[in-house]
PyMOL commands that place a pseudoatom at each C-alpha (Angstrom):
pseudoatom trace, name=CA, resn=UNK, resi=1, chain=A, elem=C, hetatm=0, pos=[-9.206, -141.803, -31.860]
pseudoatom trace, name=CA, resn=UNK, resi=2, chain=A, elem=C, hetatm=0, pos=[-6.836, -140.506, -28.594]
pseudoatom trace, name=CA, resn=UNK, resi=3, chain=A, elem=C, hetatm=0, pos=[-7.810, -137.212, -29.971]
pseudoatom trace, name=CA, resn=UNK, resi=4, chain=A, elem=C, hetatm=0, pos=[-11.483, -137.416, -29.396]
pseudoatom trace, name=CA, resn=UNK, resi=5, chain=A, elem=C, hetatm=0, pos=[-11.069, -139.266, -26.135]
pseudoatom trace, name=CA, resn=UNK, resi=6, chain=A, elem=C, hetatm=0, pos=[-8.814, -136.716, -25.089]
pseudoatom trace, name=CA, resn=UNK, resi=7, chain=A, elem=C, hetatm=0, pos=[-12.191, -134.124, -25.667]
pseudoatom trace, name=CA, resn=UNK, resi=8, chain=A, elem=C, hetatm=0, pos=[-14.170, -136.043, -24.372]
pseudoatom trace, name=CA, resn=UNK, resi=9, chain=A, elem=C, hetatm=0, pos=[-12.282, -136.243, -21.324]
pseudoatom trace, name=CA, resn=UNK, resi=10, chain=A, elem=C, hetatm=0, pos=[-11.933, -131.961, -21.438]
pseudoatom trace, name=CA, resn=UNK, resi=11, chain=A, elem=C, hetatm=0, pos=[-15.922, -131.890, -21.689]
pseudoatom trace, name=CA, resn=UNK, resi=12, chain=A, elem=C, hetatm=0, pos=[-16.599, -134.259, -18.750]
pseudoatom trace, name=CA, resn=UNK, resi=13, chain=A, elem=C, hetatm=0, pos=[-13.667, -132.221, -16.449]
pseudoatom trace, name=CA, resn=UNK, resi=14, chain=A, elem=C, hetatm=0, pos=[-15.737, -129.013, -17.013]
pseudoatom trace, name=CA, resn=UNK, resi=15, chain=A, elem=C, hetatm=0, pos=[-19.249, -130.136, -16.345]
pseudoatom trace, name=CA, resn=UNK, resi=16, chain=A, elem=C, hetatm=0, pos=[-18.111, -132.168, -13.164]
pseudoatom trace, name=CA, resn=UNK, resi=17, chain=A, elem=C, hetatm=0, pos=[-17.969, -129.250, -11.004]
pseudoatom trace, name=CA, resn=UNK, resi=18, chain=A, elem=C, hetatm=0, pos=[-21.207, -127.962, -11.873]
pseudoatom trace, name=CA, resn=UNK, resi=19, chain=A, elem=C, hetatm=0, pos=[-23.405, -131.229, -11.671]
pseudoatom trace, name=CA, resn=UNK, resi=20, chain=A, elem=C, hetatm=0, pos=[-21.711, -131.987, -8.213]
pseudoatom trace, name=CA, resn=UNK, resi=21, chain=A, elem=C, hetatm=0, pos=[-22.926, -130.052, -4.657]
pseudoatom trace, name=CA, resn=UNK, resi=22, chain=A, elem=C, hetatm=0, pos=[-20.664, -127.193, -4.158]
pseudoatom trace, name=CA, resn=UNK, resi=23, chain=A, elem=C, hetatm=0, pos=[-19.392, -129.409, -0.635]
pseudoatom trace, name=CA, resn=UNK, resi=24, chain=A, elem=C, hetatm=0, pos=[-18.342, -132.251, -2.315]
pseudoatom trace, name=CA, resn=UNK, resi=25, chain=A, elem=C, hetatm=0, pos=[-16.566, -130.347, -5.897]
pseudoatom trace, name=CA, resn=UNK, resi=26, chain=A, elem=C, hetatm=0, pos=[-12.861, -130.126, -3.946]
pseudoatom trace, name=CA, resn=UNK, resi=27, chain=A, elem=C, hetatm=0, pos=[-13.271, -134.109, -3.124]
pseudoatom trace, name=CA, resn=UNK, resi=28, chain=A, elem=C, hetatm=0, pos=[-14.110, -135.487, -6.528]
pseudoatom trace, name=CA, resn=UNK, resi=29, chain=A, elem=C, hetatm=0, pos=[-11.878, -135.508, -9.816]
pseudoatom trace, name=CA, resn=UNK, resi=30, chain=A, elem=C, hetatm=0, pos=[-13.052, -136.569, -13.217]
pseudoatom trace, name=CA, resn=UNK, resi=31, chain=A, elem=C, hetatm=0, pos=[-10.932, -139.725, -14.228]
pseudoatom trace, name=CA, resn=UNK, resi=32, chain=A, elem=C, hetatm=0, pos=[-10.525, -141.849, -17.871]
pseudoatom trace, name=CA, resn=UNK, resi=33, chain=A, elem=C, hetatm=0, pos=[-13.346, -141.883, -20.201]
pseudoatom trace, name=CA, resn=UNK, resi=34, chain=A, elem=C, hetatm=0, pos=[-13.227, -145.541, -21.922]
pseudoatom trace, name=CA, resn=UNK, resi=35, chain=A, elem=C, hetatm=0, pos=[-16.053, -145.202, -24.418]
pseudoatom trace, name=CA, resn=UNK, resi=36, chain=A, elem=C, hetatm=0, pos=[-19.108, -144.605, -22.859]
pseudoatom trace, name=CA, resn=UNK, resi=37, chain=A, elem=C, hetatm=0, pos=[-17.634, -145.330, -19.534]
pseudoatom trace, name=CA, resn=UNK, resi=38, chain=A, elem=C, hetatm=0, pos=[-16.480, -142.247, -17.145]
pseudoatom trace, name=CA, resn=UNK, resi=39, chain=A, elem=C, hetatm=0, pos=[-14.922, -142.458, -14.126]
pseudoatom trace, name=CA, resn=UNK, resi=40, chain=A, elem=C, hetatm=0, pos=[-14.913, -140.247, -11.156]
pseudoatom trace, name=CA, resn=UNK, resi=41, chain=A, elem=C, hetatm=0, pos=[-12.361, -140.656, -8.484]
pseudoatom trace, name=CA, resn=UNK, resi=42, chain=A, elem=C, hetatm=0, pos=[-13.232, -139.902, -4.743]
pseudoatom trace, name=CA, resn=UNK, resi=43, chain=A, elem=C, hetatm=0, pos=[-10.517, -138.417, -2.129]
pseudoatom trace, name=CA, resn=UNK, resi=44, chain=A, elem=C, hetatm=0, pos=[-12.300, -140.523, 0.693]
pseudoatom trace, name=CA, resn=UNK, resi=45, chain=A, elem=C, hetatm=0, pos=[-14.760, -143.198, 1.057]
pseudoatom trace, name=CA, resn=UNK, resi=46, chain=A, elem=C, hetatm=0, pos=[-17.363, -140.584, 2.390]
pseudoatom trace, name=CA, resn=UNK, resi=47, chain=A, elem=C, hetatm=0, pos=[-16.997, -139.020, -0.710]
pseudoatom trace, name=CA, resn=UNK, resi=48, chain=A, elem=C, hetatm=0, pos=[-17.414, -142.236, -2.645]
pseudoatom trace, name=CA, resn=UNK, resi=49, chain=A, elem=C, hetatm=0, pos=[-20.705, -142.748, -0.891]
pseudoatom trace, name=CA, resn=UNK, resi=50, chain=A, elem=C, hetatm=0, pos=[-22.102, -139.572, -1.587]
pseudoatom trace, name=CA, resn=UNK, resi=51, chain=A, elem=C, hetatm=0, pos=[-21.093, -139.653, -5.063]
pseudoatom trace, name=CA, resn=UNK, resi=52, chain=A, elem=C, hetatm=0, pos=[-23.138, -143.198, -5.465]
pseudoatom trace, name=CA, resn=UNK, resi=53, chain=A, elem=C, hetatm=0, pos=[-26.189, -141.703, -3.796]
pseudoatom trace, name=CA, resn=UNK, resi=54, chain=A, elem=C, hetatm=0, pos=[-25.857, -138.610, -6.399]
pseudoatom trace, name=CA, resn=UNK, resi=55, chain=A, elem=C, hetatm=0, pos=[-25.063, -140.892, -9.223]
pseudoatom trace, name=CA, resn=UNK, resi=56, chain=A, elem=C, hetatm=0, pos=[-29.250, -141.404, -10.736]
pseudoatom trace, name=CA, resn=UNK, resi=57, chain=A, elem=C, hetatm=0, pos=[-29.266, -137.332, -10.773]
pseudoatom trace, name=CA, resn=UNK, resi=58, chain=A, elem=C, hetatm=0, pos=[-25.695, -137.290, -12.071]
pseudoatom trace, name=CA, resn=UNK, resi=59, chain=A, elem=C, hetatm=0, pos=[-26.914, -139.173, -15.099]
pseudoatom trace, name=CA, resn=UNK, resi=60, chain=A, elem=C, hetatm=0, pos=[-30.227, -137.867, -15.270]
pseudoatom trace, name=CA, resn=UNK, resi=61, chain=A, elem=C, hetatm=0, pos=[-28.270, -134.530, -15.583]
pseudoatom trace, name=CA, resn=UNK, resi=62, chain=A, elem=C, hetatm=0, pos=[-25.906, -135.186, -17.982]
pseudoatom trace, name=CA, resn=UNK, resi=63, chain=A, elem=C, hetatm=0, pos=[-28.745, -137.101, -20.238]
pseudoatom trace, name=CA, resn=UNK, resi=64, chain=A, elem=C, hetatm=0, pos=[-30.268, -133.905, -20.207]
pseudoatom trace, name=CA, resn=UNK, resi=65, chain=A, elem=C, hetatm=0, pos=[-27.378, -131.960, -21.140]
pseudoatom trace, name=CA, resn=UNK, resi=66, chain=A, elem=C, hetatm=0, pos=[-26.507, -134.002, -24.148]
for i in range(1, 66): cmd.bond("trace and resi %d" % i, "trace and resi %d" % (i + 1))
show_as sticks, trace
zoom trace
């Protein structure tokens, strides 16, 4: 099961930088995946609050992209 985490984990690491505005890629890093859970982890708060007003198009995105 690690295994397929650990892919999962690989997918989401690759797609981050490409969902995110070009700004805001060097400030954001893809954390765990716990199940359907994924975590993103922010350098500063300002990046934290720009990540939570991207996060309905984040989703909306990756929805879309299976």
């Amino acid at each position: 099961m690690r295994i397929d985490q650990s892919r999962q984990e690989d997918r989401v690491a690759k797609v981050i930088p490409w969902l995110l505005p070009p700004a805001l890629r060097a400030d954001i890093r893809p954390g765990p995946v716990d199940g359907d859970t994924w975590t993103l982890l922010a350098a500063h708060n300002a990046a934290a609050a720009k990540l939570r007003q991207l996060l309905p198009q984040l989703l909306a995105q990756l929805q879309t992209e299976g």
